[in-house]
C-alpha positions as CSV (number, residue, x, y, z in Angstrom):
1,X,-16.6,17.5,43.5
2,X,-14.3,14.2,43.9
3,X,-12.3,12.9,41.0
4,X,-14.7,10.5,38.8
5,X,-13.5,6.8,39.2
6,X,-13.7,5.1,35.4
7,X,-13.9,1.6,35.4
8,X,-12.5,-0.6,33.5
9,X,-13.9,-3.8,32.1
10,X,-11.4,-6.6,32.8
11,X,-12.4,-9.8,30.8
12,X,-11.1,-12.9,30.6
13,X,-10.0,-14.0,27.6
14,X,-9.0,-17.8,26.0
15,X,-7.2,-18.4,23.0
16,X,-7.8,-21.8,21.0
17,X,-7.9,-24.4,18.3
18,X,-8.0,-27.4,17.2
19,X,-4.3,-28.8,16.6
20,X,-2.5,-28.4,13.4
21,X,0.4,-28.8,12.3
22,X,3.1,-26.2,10.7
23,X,2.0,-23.1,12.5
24,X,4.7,-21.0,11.7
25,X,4.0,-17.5,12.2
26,X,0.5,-18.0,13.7
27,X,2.8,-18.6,16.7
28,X,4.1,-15.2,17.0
29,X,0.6,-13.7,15.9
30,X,-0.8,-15.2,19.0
31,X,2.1,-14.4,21.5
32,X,2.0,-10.8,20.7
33,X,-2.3,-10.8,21.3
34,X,-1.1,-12.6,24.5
35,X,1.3,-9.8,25.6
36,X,-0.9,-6.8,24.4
37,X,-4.3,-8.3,25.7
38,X,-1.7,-8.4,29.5
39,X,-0.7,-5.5,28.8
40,X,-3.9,-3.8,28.7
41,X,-5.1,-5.2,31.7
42,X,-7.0,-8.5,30.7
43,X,-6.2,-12.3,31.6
44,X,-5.1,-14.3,28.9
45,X,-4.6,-18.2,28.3
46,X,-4.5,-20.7,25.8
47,X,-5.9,-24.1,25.0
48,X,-5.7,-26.5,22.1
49,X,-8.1,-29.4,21.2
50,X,-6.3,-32.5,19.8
51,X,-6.9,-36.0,18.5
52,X,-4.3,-37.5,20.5
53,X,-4.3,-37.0,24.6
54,X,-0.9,-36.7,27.0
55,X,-0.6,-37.2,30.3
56,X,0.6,-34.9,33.2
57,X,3.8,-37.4,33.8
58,X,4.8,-36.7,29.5
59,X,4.5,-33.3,30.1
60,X,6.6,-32.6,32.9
61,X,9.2,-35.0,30.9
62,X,9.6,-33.1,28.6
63,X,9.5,-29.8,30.3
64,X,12.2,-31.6,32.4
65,X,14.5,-31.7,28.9
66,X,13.8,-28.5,27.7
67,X,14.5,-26.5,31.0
68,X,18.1,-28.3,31.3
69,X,18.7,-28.4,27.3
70,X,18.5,-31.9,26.6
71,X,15.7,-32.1,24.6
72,X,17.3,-31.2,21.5
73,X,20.4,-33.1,21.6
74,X,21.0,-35.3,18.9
75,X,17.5,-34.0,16.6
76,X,18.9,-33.9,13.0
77,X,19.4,-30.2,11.7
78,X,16.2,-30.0,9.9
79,X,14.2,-31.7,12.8
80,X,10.8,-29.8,13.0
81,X,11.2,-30.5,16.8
82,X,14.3,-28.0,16.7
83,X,13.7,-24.3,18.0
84,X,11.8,-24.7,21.2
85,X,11.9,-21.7,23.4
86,X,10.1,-20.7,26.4
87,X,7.4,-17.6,25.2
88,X,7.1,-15.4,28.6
89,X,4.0,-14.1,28.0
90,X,2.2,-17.2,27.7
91,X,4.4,-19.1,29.9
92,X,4.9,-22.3,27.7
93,X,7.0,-23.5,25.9
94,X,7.2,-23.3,21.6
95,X,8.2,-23.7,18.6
96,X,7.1,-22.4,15.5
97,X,6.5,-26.1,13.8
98,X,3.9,-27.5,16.3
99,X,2.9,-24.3,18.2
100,X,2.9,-24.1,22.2
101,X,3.6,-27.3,24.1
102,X,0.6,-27.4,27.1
103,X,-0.1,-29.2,29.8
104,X,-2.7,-31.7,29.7
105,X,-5.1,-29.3,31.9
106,X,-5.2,-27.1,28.5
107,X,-4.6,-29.5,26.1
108,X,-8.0,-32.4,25.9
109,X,-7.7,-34.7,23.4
110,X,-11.0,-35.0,21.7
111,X,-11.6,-39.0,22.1
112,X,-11.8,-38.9,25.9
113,X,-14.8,-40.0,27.5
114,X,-15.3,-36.9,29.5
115,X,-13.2,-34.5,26.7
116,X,-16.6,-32.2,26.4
117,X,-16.9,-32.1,30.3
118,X,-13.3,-30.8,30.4
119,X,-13.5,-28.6,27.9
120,X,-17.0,-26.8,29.4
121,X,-15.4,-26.5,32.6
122,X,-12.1,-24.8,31.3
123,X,-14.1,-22.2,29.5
124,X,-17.2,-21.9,32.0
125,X,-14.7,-19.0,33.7
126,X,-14.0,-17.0,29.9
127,X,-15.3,-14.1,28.7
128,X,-14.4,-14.3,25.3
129,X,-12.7,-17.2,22.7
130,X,-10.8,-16.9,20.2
131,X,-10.2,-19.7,17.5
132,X,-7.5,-20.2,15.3
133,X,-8.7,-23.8,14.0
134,X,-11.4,-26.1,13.4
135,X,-11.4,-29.4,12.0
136,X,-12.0,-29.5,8.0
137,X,-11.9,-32.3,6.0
138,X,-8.4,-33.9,7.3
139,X,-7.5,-37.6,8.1
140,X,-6.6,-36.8,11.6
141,X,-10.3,-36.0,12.5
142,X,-11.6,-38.5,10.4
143,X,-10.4,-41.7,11.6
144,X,-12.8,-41.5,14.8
145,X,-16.5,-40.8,14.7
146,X,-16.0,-36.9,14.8
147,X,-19.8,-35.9,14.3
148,X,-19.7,-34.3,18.1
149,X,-16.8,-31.8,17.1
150,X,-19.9,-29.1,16.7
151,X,-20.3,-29.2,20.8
152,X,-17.2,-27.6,21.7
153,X,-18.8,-24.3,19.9
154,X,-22.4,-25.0,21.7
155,X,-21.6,-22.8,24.2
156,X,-24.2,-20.1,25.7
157,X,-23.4,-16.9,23.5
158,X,-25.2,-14.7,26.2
159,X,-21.9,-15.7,28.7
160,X,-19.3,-16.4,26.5
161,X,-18.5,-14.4,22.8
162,X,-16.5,-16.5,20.3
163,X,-14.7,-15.0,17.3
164,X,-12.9,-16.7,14.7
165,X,-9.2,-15.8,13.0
166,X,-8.8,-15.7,9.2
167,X,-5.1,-16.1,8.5
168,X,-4.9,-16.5,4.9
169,X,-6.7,-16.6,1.5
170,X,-7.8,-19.9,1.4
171,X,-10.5,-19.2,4.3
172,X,-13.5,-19.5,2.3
173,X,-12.1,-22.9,0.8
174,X,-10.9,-24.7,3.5
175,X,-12.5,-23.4,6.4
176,X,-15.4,-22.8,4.8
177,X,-17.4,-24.8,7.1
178,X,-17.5,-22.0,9.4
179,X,-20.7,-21.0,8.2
180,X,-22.3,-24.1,9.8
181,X,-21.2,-22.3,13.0
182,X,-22.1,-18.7,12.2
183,X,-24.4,-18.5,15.5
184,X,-21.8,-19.3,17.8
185,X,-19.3,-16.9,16.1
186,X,-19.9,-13.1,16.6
187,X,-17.3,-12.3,13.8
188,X,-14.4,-13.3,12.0
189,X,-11.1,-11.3,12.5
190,X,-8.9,-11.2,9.5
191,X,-5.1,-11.0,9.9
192,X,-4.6,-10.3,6.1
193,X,-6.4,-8.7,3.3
194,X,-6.3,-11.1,1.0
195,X,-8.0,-13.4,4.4
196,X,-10.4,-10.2,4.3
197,X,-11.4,-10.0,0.5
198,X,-11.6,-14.0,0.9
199,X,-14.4,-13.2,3.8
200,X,-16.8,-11.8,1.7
201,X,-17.6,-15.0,0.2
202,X,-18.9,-15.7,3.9
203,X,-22.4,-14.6,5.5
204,X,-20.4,-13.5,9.0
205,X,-19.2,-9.9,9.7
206,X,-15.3,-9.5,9.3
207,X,-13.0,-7.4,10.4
208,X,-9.5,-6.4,9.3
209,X,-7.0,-6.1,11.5
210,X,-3.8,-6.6,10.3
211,X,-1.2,-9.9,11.5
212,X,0.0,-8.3,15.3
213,X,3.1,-7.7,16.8
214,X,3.7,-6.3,20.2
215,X,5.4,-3.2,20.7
216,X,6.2,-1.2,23.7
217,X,4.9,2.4,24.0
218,X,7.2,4.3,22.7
219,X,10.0,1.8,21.0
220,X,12.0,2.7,17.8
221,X,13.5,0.9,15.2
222,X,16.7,-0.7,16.6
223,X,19.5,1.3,14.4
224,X,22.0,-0.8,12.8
225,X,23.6,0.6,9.4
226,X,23.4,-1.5,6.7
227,X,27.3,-2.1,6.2
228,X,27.2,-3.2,9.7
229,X,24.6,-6.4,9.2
230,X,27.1,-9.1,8.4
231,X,24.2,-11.4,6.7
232,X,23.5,-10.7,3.1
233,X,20.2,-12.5,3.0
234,X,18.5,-14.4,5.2
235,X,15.5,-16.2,4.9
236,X,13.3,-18.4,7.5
237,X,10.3,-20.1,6.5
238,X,8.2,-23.5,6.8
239,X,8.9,-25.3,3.6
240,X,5.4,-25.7,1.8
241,X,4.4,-25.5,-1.4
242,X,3.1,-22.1,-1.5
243,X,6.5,-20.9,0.2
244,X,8.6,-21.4,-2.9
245,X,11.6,-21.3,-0.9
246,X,12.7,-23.0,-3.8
247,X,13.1,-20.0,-5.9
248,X,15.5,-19.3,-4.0
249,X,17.4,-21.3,-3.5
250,X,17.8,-22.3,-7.6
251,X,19.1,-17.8,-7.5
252,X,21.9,-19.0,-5.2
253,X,24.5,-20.4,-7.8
254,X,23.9,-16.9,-9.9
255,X,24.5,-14.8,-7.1
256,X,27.6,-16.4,-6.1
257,X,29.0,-16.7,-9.8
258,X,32.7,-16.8,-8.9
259,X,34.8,-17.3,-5.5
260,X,36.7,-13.7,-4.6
261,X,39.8,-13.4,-2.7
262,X,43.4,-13.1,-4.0
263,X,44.1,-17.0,-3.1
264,X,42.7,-20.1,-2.7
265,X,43.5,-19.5,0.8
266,X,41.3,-16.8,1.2
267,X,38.6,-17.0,-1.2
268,X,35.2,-16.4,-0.4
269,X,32.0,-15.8,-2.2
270,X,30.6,-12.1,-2.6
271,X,27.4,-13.0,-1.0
272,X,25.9,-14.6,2.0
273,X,22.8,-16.2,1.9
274,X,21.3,-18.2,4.6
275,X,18.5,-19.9,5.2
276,X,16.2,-21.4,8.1
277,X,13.2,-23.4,8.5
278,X,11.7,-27.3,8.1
279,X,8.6,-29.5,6.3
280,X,8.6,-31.8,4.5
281,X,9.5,-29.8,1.0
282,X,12.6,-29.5,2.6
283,X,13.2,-33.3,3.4
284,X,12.5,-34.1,-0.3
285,X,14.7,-31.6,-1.3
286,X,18.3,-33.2,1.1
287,X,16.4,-36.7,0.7
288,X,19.1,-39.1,-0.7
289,X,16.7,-41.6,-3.1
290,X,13.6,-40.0,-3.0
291,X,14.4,-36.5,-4.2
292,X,11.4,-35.0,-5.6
293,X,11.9,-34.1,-9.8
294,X,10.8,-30.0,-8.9
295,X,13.9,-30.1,-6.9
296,X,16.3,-31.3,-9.0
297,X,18.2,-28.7,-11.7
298,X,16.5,-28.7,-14.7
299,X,16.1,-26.1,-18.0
300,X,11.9,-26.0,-17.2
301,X,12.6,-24.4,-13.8
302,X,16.1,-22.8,-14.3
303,X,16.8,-22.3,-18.7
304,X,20.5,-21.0,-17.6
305,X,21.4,-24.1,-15.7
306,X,24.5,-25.4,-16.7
307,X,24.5,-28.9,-18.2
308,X,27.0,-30.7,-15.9
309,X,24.4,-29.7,-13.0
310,X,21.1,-31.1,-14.8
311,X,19.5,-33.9,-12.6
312,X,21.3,-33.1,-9.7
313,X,19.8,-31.4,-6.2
314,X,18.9,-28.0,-6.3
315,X,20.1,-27.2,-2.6
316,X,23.7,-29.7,-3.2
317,X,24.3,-26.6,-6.0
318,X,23.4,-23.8,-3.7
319,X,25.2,-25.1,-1.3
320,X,28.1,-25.5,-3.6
321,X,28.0,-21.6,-4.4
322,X,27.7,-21.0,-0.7
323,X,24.2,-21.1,0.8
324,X,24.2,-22.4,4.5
325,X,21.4,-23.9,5.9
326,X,20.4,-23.1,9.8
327,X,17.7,-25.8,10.6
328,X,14.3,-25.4,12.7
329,X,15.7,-22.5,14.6
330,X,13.9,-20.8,17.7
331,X,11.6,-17.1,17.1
332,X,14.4,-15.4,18.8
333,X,17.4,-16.7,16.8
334,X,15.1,-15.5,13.8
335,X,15.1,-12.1,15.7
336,X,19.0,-11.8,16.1
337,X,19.4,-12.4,12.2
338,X,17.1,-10.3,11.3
339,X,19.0,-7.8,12.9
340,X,22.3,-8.7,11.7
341,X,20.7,-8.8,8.2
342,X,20.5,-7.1,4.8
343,X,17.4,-8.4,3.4
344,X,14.9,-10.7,4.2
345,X,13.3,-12.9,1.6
346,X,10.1,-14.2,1.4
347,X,9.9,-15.7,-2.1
348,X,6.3,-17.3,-1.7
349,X,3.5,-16.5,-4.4
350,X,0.3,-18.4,-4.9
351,X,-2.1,-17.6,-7.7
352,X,-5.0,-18.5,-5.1
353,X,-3.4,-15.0,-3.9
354,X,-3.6,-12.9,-6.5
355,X,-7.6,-12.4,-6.9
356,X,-7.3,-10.7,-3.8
357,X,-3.4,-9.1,-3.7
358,X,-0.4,-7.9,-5.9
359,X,1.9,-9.3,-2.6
360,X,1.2,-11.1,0.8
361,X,2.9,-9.8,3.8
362,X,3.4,-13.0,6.6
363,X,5.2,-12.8,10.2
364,X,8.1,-12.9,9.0
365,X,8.4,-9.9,6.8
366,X,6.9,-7.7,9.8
367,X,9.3,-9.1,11.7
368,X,11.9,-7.9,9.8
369,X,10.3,-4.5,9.2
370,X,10.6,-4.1,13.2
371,X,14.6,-4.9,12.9
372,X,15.6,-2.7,10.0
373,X,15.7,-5.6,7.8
374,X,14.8,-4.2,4.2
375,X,12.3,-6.8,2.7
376,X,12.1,-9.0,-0.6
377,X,9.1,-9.8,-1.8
378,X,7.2,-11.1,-5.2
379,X,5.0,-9.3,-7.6
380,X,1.7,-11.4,-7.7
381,X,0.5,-9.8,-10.7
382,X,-0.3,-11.4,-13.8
383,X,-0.4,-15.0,-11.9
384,X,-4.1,-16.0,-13.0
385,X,-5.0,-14.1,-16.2
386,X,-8.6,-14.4,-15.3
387,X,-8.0,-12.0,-12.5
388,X,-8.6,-8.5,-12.8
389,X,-5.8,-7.0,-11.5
390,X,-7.4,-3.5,-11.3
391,X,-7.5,-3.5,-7.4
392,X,-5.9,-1.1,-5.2
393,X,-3.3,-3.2,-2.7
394,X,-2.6,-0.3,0.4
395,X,0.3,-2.6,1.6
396,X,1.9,-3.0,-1.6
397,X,2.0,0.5,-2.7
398,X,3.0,1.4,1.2
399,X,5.7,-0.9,1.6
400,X,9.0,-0.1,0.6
401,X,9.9,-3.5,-0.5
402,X,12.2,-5.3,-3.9
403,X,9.8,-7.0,-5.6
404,X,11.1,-9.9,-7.6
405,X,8.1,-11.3,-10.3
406,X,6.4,-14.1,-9.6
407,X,7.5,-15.9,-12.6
408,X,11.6,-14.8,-12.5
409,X,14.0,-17.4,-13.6
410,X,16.7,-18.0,-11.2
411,X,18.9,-15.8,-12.8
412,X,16.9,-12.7,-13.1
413,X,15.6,-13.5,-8.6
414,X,19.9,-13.3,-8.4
415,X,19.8,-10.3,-10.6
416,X,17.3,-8.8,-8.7
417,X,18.9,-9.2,-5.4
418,X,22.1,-8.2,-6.5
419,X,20.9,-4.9,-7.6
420,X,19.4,-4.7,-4.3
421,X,22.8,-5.1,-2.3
422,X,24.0,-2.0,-4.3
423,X,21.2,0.2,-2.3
424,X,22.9,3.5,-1.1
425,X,23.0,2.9,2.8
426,X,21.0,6.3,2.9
427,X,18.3,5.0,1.2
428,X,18.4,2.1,3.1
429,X,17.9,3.9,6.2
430,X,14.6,5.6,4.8
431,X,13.3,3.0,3.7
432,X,13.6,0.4,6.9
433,X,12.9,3.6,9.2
434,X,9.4,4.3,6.8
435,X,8.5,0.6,7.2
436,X,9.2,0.6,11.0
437,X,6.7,3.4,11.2
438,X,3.7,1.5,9.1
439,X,4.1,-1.8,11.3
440,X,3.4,0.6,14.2
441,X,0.6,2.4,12.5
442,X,-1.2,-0.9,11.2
443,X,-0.2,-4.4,12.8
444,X,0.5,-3.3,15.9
445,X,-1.3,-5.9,18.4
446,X,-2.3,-3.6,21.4
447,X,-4.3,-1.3,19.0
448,X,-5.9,-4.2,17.2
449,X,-6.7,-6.0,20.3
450,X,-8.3,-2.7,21.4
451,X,-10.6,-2.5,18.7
452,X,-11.6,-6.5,19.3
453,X,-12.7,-5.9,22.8
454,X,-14.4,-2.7,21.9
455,X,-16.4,-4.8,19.1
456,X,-16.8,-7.7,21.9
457,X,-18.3,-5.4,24.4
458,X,-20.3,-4.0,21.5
459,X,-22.0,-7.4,20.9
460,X,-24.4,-7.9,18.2
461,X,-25.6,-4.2,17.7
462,X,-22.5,-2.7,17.3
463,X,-21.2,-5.7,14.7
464,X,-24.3,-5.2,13.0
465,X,-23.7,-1.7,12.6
466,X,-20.2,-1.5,11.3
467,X,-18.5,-4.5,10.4
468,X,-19.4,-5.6,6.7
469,X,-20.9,-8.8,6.3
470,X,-21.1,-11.0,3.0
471,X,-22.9,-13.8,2.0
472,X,-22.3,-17.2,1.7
473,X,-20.9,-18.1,-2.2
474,X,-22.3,-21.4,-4.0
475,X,-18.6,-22.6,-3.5
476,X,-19.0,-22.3,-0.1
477,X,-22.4,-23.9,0.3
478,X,-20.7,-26.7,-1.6
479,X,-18.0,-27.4,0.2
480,X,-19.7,-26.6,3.7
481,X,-21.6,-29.3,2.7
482,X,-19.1,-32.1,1.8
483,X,-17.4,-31.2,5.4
484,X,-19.7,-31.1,7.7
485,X,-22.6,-33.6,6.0
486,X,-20.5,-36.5,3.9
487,X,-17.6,-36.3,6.1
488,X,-18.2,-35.7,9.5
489,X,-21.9,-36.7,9.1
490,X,-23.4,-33.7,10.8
491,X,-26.7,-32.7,9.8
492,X,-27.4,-29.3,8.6
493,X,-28.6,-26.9,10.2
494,X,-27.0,-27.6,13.4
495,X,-29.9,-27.7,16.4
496,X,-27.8,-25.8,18.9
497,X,-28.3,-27.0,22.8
498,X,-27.7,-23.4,24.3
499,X,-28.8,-19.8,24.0
């Protein structure tokens, strides 16, 4: 008997939203689906839906200026145009502020006569979509008659499968016009759990698979001793709200207490501590006149602050006792400190969070768990005393982590990190090597992308069957209600025009 042939299903697969703003990791999450969905065989592209349309001529400009260099000459160092790289796997250009730069054959804005034309023809040749973003209830969408945004999802479900991406806890809040959607929308895949517990105030299946990265068959944890990474701590985030990169930065002046050296011509401060990233927090933070109160020193936020500093910037103090700030930098710059650092610090807490975590793990963390970089993290617990706290988080008993409380003062986060730097190298090596291993086992993209084209090619019976499904909360009824009724004006149900 002859060898059996199996055959292999190759679909054809786009990636898309509707354009936002401050991706941040989200880029990275959707480079590595990109190079593991490759990877296993299937074609791959992106598309993004936007309020404002370009032209072929701006986008070969601009290509023009990245390709030789130019294009970031002269941006200021906390320009949120700074870091654009070219991604291979996509083949775009990014950054991790507005997301992939595409040409206008993948990028329709929304307000052109034929924008629903374009955008039927572009998918007409897909097997499968995958959203990031809809509109909600945002002044970019609403300054236009928007009613007609429902028609980029009316598409015939019997051809093409679309599935929707959870990225974080405030799902069934903000997106929770989803529902309206919910026959278009085979299932929503959840890059968090606290995006998964979230889900269950939704009446569509979910699935968790954890916030991908793309690893090669085979690779291990790049091996660099801990005396060896020259960067104490590094940190590189968006600056939001929920970030608190704040926190940080108020710990700086405790860390660095007094210079060291054995003269003034060699001083130095024991610590290095630098940190990366744009938004607007940050411009109200440097901002000359307009310096938001939160940011300035103060005994509500910081009861050891010295008096001659109260009322002055935060960030002029840190960067008095030696923080250095590295601007909008590119994913792969982010890489190389990572490797060359200590400990990465992700001071964000949120008490939206808690209900559904004790800690939240974003892009960057796993990014540092794949370079040996030991992480630093806050303890969610005891945020919202309504919560009970009597949950089991896998991730936060799995990974080997400093956890700093969510309410620290400055001086006991600079506490915290200092007893970290006293880690026995050996232990430090056990530790990164452990966490290595778990980012293999759980975010790894090529397995996770494996189990969404097995549920795809499943279709409806096999979702039915064994993805959980909740039901719709009175919250999200509400607020379903005030987005897609009062403010886009679309009447509920939607009457779909396909299968």
């Amino acid at each position: 008997m002859g060898k059996r042939r199996i055959t292999v299903l190759i679909m054809r697969i786009l990636i898309a939203d509707f354009e936002i703003a401050k991706y941040g990791g989200i880029i990275e999450h959707v480079s590595a689906k990109v190079k593991a969905l490759k990877a296993l065989g299937h074609f791959v592209d992106i598309a993004q839906l936007t309020a404002a349309s370009t032209t072929q001529r701006t986008y070969e400009n601009k290509v023009k200026k990245l390709e030789q260099g130019k294009f970031q000459e002269g941006l200021k160092i906390n320009s949120q145009n700074g870091g654009y790289e070219y991604d291979e796997a996509t083949g775009y250009w990014k950054n991790n502020y507005y997301g992939f730069f595409l040409p206008p054959s993948n990028r329709i804005g929304v307000f052109e006569e034929n924008a629903l034309e374009r955008w039927r023809k572009l998918v007409s040749s897909f097997d499968l979509i995958m959203w990031n973003f809809m509109p909600t209830k945002s002044s970019v969408w609403g300054e236009k008659d928007f009613s007609f945004w429902w028609k980029f999802y009316d598409l015939p479900t019997s051809k093409i499968k679309q599935i929707f991406i959870a990225h974080d806890a405030y799902f069934d809040v903000r997106a929770s016009n989803v529902t309206a959607l919910r026959e278009k929308i085979l299932f929503i895949e959840c890059a968090h759990i606290a995006a998964y517990r979230c889900c269950e105030h939704l009446g569509i299946p979910r699935t968790l698979l954890l916030n991908p990265r793309y690893l090669e068959k085979g690779a291990k944890m790049p091996i660099r001793m801990m005396n060896k990474r020259k960067i104490d701590f590094f940190a590189a985030h968006i600056f939001k709200s929920m970030k608190h990169v704040d926190d940080l930065i108020r710990s700086v002046p405790y860390l660095n207490e007094e210079w060291i050296g054995n003269s003034p011509d060699e001083q130095y401060f024991p610590f290095s501590v630098e940190i990366a990233g744009s938004g607007i927090e940050q411009a109200y933070m440097v901002a000359p006149t307009k310096c938001k109160e939160p940011y300035k020193v103060s005994l509500k936020r910081d009861p050891d602050a010295p008096q001659e500093w109260i009322g002055k910037k935060i960030w002029d103090r840190a960067e008095a006792h030696g923080m250095s700030y590295l601007g909008q930098i590119s994913s792969e710059e982010v890489n190389r400190k990572l490797l060359n650092s200590r400990f990465a610090v992700d001071p964000s807490w949120a008490a939206h969070y808690s209900q559904y975590c004790h800690t939240h793990i974003n892009g960057f963390i796993i990014e540092a768990m794949l370079n040996g970089c030991y992480p630093v993290l806050r303890d969610y617990r005891g945020l919202d005393k309504k919560v009970d706290e009597n949950f089991y988080d896998p991730l936060f008993e799995s990974i080997n982590a400093i956890y700093i409380p969510w309410n620290a003062t400055p001086k006991e986060f600079a506490k915290a990190l200092k007893k970290a730097a006293r880690m026995s190298p050996a232990k430090y090596l056990k530790d990164t090597r452990e966490n290595f291993a778990l980012v293999h086992e759980v975010f790894n993209a090529t397995e996770n992308m494996k189990e969404v084209i097995r549920l795809v090619k499943g279709g409806e019976r096999l979702v039915k069957k064994e993805l959980a499904k909740g039901k719709d909360s009175p919250t999200v009824k509400k607020i379903t209600r005030e987005i897609m009724e009062d403010f886009y004006h679309i009447e509920l149900p939607i009457e779909w025009e396909t299968d």
